[in-house]
Backbone as CSV, one residue per row, in Angstrom:
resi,resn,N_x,N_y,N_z,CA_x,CA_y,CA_z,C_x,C_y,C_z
1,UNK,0.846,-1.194,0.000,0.000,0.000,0.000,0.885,1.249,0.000
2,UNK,0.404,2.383,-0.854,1.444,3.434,-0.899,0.827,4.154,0.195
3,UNK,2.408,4.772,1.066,1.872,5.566,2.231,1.293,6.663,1.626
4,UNK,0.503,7.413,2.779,-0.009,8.306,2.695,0.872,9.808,3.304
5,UNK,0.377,11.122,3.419,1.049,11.717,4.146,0.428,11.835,5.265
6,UNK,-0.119,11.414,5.806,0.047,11.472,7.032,0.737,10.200,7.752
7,UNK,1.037,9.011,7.002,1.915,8.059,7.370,3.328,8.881,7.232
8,UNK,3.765,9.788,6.042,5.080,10.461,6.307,5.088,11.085,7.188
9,UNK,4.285,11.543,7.673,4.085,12.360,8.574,4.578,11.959,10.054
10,UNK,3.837,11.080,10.219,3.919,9.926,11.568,5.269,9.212,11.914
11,UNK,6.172,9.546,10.089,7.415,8.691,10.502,8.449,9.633,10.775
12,UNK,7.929,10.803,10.116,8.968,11.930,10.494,8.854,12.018,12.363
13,UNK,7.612,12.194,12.719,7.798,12.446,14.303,8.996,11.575,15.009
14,UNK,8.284,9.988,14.261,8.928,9.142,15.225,10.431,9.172,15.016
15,UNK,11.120,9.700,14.108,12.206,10.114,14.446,12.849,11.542,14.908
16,UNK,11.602,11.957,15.421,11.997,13.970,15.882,13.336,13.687,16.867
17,UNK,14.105,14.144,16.771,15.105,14.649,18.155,15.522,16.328,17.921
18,UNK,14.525,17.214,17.756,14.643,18.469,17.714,15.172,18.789,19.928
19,UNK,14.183,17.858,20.372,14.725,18.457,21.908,15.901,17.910,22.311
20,UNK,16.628,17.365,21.692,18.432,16.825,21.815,19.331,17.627,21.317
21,UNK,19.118,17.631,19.839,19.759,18.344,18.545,19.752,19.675,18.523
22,UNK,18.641,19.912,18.848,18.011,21.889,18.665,16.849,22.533,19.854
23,UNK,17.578,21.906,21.112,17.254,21.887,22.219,16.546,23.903,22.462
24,UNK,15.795,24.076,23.105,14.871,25.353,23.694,15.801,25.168,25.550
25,UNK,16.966,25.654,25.734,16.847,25.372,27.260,17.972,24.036,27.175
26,UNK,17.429,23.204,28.404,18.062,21.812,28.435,17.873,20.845,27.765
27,UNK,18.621,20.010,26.841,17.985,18.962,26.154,17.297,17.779,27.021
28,UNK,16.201,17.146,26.000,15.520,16.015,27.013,17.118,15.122,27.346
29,UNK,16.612,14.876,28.994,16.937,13.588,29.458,17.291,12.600,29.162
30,UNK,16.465,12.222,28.611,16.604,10.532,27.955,16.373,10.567,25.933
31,UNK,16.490,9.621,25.466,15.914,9.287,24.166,14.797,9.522,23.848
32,UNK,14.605,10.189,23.202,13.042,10.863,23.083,11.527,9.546,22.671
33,UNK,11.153,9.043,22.339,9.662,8.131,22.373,8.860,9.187,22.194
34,UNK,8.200,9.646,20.919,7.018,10.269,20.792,5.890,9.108,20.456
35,UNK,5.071,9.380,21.532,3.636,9.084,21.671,2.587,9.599,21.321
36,UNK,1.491,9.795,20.405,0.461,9.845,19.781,0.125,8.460,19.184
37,UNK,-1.837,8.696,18.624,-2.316,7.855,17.749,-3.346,8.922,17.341
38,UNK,-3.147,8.594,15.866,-4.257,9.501,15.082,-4.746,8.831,13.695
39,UNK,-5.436,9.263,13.246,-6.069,8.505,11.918,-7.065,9.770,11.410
40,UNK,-7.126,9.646,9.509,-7.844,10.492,9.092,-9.142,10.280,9.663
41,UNK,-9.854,9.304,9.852,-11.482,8.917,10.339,-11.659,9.680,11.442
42,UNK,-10.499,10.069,12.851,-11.111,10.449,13.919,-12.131,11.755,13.599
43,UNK,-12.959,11.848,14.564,-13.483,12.655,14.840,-13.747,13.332,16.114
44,UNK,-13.113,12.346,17.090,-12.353,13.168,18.154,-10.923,12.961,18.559
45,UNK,-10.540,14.155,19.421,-9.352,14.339,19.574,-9.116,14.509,21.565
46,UNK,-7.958,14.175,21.889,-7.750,14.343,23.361,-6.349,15.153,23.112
47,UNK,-6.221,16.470,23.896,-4.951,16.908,23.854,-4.609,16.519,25.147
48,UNK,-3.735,16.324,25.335,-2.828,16.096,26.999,-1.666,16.772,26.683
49,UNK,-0.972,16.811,27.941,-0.096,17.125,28.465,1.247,16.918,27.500
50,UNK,1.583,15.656,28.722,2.706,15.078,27.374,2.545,13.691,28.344
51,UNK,3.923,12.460,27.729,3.354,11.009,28.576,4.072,11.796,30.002
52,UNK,3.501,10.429,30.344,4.262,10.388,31.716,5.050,9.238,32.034
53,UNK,5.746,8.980,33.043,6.962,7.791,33.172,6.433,6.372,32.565
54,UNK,5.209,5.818,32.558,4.323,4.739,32.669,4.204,4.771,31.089
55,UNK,3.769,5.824,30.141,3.333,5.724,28.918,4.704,6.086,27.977
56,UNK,6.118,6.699,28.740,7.182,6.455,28.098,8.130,4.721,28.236
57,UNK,6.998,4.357,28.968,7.601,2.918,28.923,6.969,1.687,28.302
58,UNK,5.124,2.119,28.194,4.165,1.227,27.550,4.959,1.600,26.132
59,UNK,4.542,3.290,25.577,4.611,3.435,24.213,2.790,3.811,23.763
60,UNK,1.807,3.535,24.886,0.370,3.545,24.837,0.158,4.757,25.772
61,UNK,-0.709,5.819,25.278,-1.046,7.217,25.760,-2.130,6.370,27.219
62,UNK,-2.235,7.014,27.982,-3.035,7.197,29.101,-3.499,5.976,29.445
63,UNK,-2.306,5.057,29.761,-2.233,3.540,30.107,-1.676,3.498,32.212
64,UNK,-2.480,4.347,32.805,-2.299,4.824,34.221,-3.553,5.043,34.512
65,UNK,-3.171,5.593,36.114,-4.960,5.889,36.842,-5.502,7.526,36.072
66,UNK,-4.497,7.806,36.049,-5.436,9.217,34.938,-5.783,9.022,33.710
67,UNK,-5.560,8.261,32.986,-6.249,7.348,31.759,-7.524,6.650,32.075
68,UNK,-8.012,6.167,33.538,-8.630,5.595,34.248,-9.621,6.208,34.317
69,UNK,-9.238,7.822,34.823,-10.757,8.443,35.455,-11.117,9.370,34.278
70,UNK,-9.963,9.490,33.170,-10.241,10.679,31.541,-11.590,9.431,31.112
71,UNK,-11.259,8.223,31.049,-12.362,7.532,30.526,-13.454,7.220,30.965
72,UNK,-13.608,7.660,32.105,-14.582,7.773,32.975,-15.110,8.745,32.973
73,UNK,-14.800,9.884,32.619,-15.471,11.137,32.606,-16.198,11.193,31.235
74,UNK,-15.349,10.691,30.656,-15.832,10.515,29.117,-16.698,9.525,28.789
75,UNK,-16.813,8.508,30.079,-17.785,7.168,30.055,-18.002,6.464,29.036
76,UNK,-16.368,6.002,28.220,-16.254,5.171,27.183,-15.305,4.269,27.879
77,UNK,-15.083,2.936,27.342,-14.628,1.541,27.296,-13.124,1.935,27.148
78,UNK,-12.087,1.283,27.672,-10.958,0.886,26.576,-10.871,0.662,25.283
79,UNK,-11.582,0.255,25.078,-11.597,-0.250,23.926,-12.408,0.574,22.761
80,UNK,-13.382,1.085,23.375,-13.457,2.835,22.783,-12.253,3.710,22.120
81,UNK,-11.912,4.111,23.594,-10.734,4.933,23.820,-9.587,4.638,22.683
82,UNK,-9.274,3.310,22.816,-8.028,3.101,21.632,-8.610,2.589,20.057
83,UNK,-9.686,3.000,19.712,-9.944,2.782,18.994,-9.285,4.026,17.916
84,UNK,-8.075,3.765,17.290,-7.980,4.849,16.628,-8.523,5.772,14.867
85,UNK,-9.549,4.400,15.114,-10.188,4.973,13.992,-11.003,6.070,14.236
86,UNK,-11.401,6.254,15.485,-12.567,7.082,16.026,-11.977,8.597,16.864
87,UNK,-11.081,8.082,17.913,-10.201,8.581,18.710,-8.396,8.819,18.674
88,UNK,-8.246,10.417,18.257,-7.122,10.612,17.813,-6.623,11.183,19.268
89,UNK,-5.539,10.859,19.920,-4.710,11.181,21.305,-3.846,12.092,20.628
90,UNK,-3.594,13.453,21.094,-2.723,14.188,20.544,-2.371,15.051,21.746
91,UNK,-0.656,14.722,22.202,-0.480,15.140,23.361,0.051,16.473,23.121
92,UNK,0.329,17.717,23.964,1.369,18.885,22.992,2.507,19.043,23.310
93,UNK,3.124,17.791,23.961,4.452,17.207,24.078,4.464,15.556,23.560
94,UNK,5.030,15.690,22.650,4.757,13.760,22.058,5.776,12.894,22.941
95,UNK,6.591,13.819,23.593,7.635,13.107,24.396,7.453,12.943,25.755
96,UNK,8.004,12.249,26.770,7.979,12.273,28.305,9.230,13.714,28.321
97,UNK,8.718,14.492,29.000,9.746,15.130,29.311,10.826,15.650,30.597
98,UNK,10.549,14.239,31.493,11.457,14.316,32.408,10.888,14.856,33.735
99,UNK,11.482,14.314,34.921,10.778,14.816,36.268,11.617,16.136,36.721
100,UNK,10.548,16.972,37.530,10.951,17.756,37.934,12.081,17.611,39.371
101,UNK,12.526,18.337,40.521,12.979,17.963,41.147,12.234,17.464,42.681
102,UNK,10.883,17.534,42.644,10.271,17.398,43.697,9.439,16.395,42.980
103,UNK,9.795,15.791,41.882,9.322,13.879,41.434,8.008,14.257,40.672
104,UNK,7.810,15.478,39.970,6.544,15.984,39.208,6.900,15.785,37.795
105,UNK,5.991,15.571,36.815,6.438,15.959,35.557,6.811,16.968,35.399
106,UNK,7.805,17.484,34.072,7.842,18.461,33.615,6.985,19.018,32.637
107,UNK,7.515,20.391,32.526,6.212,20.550,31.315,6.501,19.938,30.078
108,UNK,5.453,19.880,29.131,5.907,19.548,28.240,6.689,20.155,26.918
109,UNK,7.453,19.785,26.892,8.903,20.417,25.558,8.511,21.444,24.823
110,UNK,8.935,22.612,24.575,8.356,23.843,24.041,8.617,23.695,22.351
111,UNK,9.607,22.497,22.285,9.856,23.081,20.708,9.142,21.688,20.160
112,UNK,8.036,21.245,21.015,7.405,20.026,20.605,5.928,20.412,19.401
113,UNK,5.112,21.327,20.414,3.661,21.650,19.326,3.958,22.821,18.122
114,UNK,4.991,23.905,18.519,5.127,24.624,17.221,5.869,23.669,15.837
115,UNK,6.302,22.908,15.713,7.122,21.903,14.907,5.858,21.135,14.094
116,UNK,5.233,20.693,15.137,4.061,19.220,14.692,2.783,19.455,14.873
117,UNK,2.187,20.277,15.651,0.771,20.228,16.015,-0.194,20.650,14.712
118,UNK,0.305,21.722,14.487,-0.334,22.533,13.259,-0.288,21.118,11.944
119,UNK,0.620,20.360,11.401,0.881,19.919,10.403,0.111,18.453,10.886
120,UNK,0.236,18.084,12.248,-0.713,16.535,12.613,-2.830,16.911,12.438
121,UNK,-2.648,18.260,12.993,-4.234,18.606,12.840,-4.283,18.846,11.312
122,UNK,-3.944,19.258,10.586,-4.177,19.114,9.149,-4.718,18.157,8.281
123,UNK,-4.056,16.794,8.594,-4.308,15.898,7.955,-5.053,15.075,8.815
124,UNK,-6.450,15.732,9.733,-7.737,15.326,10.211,-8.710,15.809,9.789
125,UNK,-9.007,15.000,8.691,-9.779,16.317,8.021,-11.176,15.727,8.547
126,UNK,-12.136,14.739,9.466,-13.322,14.550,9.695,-12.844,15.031,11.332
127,UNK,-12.356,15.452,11.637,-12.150,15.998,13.359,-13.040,16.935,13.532
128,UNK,-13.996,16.308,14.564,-14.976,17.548,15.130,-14.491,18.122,16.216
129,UNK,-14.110,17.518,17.178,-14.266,18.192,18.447,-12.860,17.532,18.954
130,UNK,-12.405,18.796,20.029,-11.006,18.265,20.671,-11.272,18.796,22.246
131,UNK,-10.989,17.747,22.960,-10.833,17.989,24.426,-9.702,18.706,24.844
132,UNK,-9.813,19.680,25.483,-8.328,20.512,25.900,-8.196,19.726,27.437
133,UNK,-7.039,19.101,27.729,-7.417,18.685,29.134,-5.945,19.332,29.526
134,UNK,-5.925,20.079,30.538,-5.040,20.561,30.985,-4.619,21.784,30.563
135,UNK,-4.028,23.082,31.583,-3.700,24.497,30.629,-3.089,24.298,29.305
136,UNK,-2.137,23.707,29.186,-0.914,24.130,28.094,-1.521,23.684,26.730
137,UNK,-3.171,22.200,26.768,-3.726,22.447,25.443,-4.578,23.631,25.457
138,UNK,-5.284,24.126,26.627,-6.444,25.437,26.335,-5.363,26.653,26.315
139,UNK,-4.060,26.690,26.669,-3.326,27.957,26.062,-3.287,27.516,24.753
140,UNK,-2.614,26.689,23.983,-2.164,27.067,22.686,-3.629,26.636,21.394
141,UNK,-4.841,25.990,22.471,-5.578,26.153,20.829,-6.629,27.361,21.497
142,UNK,-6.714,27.545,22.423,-7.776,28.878,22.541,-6.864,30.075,23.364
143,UNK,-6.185,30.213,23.562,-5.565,31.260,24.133,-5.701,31.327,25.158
144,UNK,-6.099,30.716,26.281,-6.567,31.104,27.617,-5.479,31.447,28.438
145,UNK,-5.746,32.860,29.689,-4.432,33.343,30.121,-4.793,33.495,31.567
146,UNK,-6.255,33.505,31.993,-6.570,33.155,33.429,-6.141,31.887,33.958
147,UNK,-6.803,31.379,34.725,-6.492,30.092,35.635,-7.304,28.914,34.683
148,UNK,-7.171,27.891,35.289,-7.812,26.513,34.735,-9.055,26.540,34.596
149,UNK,-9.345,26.716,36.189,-10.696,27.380,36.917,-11.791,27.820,36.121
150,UNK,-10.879,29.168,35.525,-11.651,29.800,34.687,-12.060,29.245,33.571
151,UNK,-11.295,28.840,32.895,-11.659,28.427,31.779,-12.608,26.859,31.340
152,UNK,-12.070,26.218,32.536,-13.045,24.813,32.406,-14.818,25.501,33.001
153,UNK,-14.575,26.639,34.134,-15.880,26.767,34.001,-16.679,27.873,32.918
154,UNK,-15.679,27.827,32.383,-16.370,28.956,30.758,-16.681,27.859,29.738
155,UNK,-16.743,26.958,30.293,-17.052,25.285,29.200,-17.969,25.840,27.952
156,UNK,-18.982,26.002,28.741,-20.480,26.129,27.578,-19.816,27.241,26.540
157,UNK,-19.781,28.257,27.272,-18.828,29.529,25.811,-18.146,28.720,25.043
158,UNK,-17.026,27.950,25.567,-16.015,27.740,24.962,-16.613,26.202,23.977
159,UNK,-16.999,25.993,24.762,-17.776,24.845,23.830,-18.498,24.763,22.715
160,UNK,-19.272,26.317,22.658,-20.110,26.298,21.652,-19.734,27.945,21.018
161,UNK,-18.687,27.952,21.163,-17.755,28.993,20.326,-17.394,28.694,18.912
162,UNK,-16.755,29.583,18.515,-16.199,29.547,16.920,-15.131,28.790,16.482
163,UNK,-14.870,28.036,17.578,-13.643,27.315,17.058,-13.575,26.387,16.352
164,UNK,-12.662,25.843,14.931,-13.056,24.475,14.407,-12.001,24.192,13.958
165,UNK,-11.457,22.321,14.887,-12.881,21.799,15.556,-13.424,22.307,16.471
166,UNK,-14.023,22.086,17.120,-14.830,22.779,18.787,-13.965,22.305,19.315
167,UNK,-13.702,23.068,20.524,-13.074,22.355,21.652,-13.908,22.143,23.036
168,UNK,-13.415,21.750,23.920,-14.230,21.402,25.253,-12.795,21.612,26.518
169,UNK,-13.096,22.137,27.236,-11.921,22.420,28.140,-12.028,21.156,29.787
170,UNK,-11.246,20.720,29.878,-10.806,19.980,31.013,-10.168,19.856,31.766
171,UNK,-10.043,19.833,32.989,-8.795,19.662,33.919,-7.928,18.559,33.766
172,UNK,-6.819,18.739,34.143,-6.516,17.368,33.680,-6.751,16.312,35.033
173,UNK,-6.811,14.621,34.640,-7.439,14.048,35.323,-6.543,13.470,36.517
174,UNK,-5.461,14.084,36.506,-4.371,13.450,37.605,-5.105,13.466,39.234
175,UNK,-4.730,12.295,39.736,-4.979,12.536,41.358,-4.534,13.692,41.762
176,UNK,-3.394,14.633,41.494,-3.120,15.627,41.971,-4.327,17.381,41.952
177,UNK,-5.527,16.443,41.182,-6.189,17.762,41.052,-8.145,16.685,42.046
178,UNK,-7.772,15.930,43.090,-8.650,15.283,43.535,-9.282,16.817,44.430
179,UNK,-8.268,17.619,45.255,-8.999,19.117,45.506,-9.662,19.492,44.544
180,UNK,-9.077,19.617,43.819,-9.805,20.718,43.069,-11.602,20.101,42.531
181,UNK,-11.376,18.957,42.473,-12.541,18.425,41.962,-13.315,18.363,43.267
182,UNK,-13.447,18.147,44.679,-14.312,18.413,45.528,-14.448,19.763,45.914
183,UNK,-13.763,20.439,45.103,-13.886,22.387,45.887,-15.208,22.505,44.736
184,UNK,-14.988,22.247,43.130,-15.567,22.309,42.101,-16.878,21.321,41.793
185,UNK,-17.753,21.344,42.570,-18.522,20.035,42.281,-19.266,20.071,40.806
186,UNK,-19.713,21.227,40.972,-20.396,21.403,39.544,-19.910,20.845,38.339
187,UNK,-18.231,20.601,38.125,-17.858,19.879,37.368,-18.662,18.258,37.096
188,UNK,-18.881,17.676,37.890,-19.179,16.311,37.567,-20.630,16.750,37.391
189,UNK,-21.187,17.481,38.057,-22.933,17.788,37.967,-23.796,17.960,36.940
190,UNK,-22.471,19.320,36.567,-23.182,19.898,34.589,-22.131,19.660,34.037
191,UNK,-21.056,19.404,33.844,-20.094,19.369,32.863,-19.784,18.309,32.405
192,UNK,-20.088,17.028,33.273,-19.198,15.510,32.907,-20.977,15.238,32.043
193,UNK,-22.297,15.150,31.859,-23.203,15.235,31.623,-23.055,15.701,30.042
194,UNK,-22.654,16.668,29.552,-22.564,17.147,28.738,-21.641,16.588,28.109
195,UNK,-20.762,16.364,28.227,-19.215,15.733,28.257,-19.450,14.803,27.012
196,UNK,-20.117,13.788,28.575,-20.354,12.253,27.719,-21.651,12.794,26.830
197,UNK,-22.246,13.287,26.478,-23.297,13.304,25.816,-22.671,13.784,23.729
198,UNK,-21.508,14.806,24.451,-20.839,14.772,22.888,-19.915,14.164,22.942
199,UNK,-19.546,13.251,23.494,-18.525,12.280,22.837,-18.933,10.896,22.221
200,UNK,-20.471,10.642,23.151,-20.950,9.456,22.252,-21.754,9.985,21.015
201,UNK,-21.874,10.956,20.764,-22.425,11.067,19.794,-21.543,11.087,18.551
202,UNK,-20.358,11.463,18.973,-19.318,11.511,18.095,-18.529,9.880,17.606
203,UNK,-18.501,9.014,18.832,-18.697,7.532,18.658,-19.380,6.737,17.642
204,UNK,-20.829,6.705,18.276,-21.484,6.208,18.146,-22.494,6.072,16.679
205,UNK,-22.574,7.709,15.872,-22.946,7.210,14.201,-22.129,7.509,13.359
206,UNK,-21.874,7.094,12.531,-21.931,6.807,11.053,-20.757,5.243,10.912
207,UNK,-21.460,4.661,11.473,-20.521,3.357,12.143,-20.004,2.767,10.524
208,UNK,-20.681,2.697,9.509,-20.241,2.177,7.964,-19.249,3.109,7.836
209,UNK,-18.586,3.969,8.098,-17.829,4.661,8.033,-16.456,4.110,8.198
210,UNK,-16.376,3.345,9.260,-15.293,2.837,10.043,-14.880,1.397,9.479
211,UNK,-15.416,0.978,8.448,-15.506,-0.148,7.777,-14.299,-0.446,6.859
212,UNK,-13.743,0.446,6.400,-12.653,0.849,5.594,-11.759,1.623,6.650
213,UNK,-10.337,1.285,5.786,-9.335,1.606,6.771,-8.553,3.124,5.915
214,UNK,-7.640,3.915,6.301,-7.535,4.994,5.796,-6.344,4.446,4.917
């Protein structure tokens, strides 16, 4: 089968070492492992963070307990979730980028989404909707410059704003934000409700669709 470009595409990443070679700062740590899965069919998208120690060692995005409760909020299967005909994972660090000194991730690699993000969303061309989970995806696809706070509870605006694809804003699902989710209840009340309501819809028709491979 002749590749496609977005298979060139996919092979160029997997050999990126721009954060070694043409480092922003300190070069990564270790050997870089970029992690994504995408396909022309998706029609949704998850931005994260970047991996973390667990998914620079699977090679599989959100294979931990915050992969655990993202699919839970989203109230789809595993097997949903990795379905990458449906569901494109697009982190805005494709790499692990190393612990901080108090055993936290770092952020994720700055010279990671200006390089690839723009040129991986391109070649999605049925992508409706993208989950921002965490600041650093609702900074770089909607601009947001307040707190998290703010912006996950500006959901509905932001949700049914001008953006395309749409986005949907999220916290991210780490145990480290278990405060924040009992200070915030309304999150699970009106927001996880809504949540799952456009993501199965985005699932769930034009299933002959998925019949053919890209």
């Amino acid at each position: 089968m002749a590749s496609t470009a977005l298979d060139r595409l996919l092979s160029e990443i997997r050999g990126c070492r721009i954060c070694i070679d043409s480092p922003q700062g300190r070069p990564l740590p270790h050997e870089p492992r970029p992690v994504l899965r995408v396909s022309r069919t998706a029609r949704l998208a998850i931005a994260g963070q970047a991996p973390g120690t667990r998914v620079h060692a699977s090679g599989t995005p959100f294979t931990d307990p915050s992969g655990d409760r993202l699919r839970a909020w989203m109230d789809v299967t595993p097997e949903e979730f990795y379905d990458v005909r449906r569901v494109a994972i697009i982190p805005m660090g494709f790499c692990f980028p190393g612990l901080n000194s108090a055993g936290g991730d770092l952020p994720p690699r700055p010279e990671c989404a200006p390089a690839w993000r723009a040129r991986v969303l391109s070649q999605l061309p049925k992508l409706e909707l993208i989950l921002l989970v965490g600041q650093y995806a609702q900074r770089w696809h909607i601009g947001t410059k307040g707190s998290l706070t703010e912006a996950v509870a500006d959901w509905r605006q932001i949700a049914r704003g001008d953006h395309r694809p749409r986005v949907f804003p999220l916290p991210h699902p780490s145990w480290r934000n278990n405060a924040w989710l009992k200070k915030n209840p309304w999150f699970e009340r009106d927001l996880l409700p809504e949540l799952r309501s456009e993501v199965r819809m985005l699932l769930e028709p034009r299933r002959t669709e998925l019949t053919s491979s890209d």
